[in-house]
C-alpha positions as CSV (number, residue, x, y, z in Angstrom):
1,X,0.0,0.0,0.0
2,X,1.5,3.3,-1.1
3,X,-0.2,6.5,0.1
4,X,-0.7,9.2,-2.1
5,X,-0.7,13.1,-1.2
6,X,-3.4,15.0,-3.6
7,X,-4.1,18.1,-3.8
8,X,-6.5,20.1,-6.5
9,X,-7.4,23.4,-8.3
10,X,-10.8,23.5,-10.1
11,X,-13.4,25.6,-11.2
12,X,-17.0,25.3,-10.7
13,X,-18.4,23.7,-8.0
14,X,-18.3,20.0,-9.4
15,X,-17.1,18.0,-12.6
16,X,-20.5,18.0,-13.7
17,X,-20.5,22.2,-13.7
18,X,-17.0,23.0,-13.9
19,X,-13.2,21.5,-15.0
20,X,-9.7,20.3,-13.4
21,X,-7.4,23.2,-13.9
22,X,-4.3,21.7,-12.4
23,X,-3.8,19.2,-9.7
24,X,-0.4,18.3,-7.8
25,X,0.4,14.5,-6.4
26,X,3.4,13.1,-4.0
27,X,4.2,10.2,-2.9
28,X,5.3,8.8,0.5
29,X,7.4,8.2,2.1
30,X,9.5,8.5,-1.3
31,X,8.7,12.1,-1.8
32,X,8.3,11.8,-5.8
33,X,6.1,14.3,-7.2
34,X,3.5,14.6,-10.4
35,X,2.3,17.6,-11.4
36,X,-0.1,18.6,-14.3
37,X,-1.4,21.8,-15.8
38,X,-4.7,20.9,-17.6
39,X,-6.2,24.7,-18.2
40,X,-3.7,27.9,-17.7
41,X,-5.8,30.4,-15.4
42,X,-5.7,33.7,-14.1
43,X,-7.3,34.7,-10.5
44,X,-10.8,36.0,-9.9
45,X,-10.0,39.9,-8.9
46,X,-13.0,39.1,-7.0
47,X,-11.9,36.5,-5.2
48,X,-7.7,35.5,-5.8
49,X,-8.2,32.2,-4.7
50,X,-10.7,31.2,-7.2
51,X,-9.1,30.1,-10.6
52,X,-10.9,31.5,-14.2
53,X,-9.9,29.9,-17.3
54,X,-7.9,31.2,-20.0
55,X,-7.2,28.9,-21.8
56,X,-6.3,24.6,-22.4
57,X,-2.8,23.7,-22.3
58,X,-3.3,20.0,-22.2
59,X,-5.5,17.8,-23.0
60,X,-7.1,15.4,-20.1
61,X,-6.6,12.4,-21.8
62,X,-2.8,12.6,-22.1
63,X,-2.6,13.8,-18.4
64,X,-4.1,11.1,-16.9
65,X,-2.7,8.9,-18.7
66,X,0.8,9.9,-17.6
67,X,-0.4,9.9,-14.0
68,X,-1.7,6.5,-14.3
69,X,2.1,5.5,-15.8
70,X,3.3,7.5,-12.3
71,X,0.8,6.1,-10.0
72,X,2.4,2.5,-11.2
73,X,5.8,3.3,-11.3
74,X,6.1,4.7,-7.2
75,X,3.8,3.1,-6.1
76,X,4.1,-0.2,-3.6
77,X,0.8,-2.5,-3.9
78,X,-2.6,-0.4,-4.2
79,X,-2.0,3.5,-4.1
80,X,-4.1,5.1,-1.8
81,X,-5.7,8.9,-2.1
82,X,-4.9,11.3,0.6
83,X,-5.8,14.6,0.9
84,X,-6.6,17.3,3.2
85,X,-9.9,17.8,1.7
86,X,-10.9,14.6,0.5
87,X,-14.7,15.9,-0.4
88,X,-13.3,18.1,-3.1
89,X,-10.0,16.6,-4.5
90,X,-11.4,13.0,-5.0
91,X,-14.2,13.9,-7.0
92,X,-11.8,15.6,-9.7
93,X,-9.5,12.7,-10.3
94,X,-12.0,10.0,-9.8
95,X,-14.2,11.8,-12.8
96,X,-10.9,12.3,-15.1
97,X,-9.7,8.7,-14.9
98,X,-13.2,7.6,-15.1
99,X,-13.8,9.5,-18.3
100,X,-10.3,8.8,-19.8
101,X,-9.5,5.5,-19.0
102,X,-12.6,4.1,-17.5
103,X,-11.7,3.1,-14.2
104,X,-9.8,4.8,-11.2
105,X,-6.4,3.5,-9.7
106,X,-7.0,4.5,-6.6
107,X,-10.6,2.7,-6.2
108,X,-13.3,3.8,-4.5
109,X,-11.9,5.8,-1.3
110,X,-9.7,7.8,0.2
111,X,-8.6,8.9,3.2
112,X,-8.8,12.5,4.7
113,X,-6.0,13.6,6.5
114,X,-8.2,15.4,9.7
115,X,-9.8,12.1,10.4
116,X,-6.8,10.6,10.9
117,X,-5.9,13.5,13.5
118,X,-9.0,13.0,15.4
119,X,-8.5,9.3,15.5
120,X,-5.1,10.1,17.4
121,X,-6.9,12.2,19.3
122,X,-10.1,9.8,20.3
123,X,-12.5,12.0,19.4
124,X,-14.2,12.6,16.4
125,X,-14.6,16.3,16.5
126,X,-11.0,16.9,16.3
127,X,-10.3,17.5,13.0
128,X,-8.8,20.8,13.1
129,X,-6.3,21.3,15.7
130,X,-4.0,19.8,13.5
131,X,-3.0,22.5,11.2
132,X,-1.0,24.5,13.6
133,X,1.3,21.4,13.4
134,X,1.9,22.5,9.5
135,X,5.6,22.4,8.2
136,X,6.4,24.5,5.1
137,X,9.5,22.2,3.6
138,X,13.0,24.5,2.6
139,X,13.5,22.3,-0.5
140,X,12.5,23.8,-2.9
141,X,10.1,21.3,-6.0
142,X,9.4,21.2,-9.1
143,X,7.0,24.1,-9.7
144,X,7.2,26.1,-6.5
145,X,9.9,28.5,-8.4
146,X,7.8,31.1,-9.1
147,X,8.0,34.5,-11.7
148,X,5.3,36.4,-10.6
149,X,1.4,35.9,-9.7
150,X,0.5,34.2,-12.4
151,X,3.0,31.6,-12.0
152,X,2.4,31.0,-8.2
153,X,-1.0,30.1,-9.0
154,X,0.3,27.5,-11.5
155,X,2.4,26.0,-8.5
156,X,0.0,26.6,-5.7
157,X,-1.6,22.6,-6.5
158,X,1.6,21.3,-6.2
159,X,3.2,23.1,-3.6
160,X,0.1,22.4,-1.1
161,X,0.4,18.8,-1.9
162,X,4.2,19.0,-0.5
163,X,2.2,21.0,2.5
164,X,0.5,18.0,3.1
165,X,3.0,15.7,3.4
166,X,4.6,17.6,5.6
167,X,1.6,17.7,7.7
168,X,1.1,13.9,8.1
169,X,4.6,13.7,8.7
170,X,4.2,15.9,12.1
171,X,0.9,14.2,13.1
172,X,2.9,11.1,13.1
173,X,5.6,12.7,15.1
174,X,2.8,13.7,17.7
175,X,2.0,10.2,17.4
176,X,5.1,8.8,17.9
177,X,5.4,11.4,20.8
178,X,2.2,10.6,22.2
179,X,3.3,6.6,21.9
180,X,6.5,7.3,24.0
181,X,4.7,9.4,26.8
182,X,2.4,6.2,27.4
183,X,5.5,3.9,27.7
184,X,6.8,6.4,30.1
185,X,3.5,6.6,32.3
186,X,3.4,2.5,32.2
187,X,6.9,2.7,34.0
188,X,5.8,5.0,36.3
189,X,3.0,3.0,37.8
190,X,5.3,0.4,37.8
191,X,7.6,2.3,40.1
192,X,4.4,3.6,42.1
193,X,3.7,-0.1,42.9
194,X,6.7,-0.9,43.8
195,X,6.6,2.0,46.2
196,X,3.6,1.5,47.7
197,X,2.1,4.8,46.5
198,X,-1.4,4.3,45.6
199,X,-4.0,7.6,44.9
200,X,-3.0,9.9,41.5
201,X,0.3,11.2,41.5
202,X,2.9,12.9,38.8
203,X,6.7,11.8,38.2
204,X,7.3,14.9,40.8
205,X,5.4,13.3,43.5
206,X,7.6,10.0,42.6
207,X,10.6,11.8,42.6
208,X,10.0,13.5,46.1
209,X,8.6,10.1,47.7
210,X,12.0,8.4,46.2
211,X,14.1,11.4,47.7
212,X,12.6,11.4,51.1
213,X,13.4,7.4,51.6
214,X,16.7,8.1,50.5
215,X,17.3,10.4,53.6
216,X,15.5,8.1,55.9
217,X,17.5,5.1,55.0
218,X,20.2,7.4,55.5
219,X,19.3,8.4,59.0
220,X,18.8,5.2,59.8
């Protein structure tokens, strides 16, 4: 199973009512990257972060196709589809392999990264907290060099799709973290037992109980 970091830019509010403009893919934990520019666009002065159409610059067919040929290539066993909004990126890729090659490598799911968050967490409604653990990598990739607005719009797919990857890479360090701290309690109630202490305590109650029979077996 290889997981797959997605991330999309579209117009309208679904493939039935709008198009793909550019979508950005990476791989993990290999870090290899796809990126494709279906439809060059410009921003809304209305509203920057909304993409209008200019013009085609590749055709749909041809891109998928090579993403297909990627998908294969890095991938280990079944690739999987991650994103940070799974709602919104799925539906685009599912519909363009679906219409160009009539079925969808990734199958019929994918995973969303803020579920996975809140399943660390235990609790469903924590699907947000996450972000602040966000880490912008120094590296620079394919696409992120930008020459102006126009081109940092091109990159913006790709260069959130990196964004992503480095945000599952810190909620598995919290979960590595949060892995080692319950190793660490599990010896401490081992030592509490073996002191006798019983009632809830902290490693500085420990620590003071252990320091005070030092200095009485000392006395003694």
């Amino acid at each position: 199973m290889s997981l797959i970091f997605v991330d999309c830019e579209a117009y309208g509010g679904c493939p039935a009512t709008g198009r793909l403009t550019e979508f950005g893919a990476v791989s993990y934990p290999e870090r290899l990257t796809f990126h494709a520019i279906l439809i060059d666009t410009t921003p809304d002065p209305a509203n920057p972060a909304v993409p209008l159409p200019s013009r085609d610059v590749a055709s749909t067919a041809d891109v998928f196709a090579r993403f297909d040929r990627w998908l294969a290539q890095v991938s280990k066993g079944r690739p999987v589809f991650v994103s940070d909004n799974v709602a919104f990126d799925w539906q685009w890729i599912n519909d363009g392999f679906w219409r160009t090659l009539g079925r969808n490598p990734f199958g019929h799911s994918g995973r969303r990264i803020s579920d996975f968050y809140a399943g660390l967490r235990g609790d469903f409604h924590k699907t947000q907290e996450w972000k602040r653990l966000r880490i912008t990598p120094h590296d620079p990739q394919p696409g992120q060099r930008c020459d102006g607005e126009p081109r940092s719009l091109r990159a913006a797919s790709e260069r959130r799709a990196m964004k992503s990857l480095a945000e599952i890479e810190a909620v598995n360090e919290l979960h590595a973290l949060r892995e080692e701290n319950k190793a660490l309690q599990d010896e401490l109630t081992d030592i509490k037992k073996l002191l006798g202490m019983t009632g809830p305590t902290d490693v500085g109650d420990v620590a003071d109980e252990v320091r005070y029979r030092v200095q009485r077996d000392k006395l003694v």
